[in-house]
N, C-alpha and C positions, 0 to 999 in steps of 0.2 A: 716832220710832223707839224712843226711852227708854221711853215709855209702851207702846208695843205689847211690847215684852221684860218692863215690867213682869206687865203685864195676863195671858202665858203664863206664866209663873213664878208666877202665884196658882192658875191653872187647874191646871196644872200640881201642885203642892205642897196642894191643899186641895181634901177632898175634901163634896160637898155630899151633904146628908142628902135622900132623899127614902121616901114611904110608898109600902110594896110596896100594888099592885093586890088588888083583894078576891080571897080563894081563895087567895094564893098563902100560904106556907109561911113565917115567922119566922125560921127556921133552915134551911139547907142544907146537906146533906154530901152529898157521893156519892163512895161507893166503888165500887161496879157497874158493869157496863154499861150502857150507854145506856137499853138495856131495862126497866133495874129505876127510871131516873131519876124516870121521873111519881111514884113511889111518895113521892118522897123531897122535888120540888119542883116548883115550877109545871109547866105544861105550855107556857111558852113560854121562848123563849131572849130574851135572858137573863132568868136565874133571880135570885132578891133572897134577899140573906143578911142577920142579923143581925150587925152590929160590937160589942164587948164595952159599948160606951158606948149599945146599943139603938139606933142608926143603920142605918136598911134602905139595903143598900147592893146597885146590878146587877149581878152577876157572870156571868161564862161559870164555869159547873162546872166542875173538872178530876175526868176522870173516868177511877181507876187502877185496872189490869185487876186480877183475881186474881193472885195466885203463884201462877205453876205449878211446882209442886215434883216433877212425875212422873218428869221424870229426874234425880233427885236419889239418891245413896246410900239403900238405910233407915238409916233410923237404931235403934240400939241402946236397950234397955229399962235407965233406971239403976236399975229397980228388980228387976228380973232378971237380973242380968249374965251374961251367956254369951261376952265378950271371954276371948281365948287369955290364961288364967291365967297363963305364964308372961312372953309377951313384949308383951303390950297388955291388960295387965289391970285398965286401967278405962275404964267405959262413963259420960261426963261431955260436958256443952254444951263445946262449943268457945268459945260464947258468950254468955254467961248471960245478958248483957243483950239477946239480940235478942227481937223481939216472942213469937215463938213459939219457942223455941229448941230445936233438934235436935240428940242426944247423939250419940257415936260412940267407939269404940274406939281410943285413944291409943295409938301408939307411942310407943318412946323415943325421943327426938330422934335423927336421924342416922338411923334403921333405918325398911327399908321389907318388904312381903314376899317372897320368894322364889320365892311359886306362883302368882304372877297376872303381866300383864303393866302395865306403868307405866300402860299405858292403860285401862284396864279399872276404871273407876270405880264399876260393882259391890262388888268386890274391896278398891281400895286410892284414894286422894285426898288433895288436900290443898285446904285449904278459906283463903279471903282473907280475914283473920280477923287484926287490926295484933296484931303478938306473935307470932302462930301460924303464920304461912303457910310456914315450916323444914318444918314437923311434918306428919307422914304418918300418917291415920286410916282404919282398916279394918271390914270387917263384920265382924260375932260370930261367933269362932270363927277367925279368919282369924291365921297367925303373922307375927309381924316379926322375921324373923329374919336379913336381909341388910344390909347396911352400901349407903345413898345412896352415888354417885356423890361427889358432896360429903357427909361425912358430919358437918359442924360449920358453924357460925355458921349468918347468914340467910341466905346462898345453896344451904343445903342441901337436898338431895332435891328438888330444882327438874325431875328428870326423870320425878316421878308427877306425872299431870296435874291440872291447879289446876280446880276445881269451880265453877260460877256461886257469886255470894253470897246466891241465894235459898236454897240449901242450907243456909245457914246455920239458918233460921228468921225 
């Protein structure tokens, strides 16, 4: 019994090197669909990847869709600014660090705007974003000029509605 626990516990924890088949591919990434996969690696499942140590190892590709960002806010030009100059007057990433990062029109903390409806993400959002998700960002042009419901700490303006985190970028 010792020995057979041993025996899955190498199996297990230790991975064996073997060479990918002629034609296939060195490297694998897939970001695409399905469709785009031949392009990218074998033509059969599983597909064989390089490990940094140059170990061809089987893998099942993980294969992640596009972002769809069609129903996302636009986002605002920070090199144009057309944010309401007096009550959201800068057009800035929410998140600088995300891969593609999408700018938007800051309000002041606490305020959201008055001429649109909380729902209406067109208009007016708030984006999930650690530090930011208070804060209520609007399209260009658009004023902040109403006081949240909550108008202070983290649980404020919780009544504009919160935006996927693909919005982000």
């Amino acid at each position: 019994m010792v020995l057979i626990l041993l025996i899955l516990h190498l199996v297990i924890n230790t991975s064996i090197a073997i060479k990918a088949p002629p034609g296939v591919l060195s490297a694998c990434y897939v970001e695409h669909p399905p469709s785009t996969a031949s392009s990218h690696c074998g033509p059969k499942t599983p597909t064989y990847c390089t490990a940094p140590n140059g170990t061809v190892i089987p893998t099942t590709p993980v294969i992640k869709p596009p972002i769809d960002i069609s129903t996302c806010p636009k986002a605002c030009d920070v090199h144009w600014n057309t944010c309401h100059a007096e009550t959201a007057p800068n057009c800035i990433f929410p998140d600088p660090s995300a891969k593609n990062p999408r700018a938007a029109c800051a309000c002041r903390a606490g305020y959201k705007s008055s001429s649109y409806p909380d729902t209406d993400t067109t208009k007016q959002w708030r984006l999930p974003v650690v530090g930011q998700e208070y804060r209520v960002w609007v399209a260009e042009g658009v004023m902040c000029d109403k006081l949240c419901t909550v108008s202070y700490g983290v649980n404020s303006c919780q009544e504009v509605k919160l935006v996927d985190k693909a919005c982000i970028g």
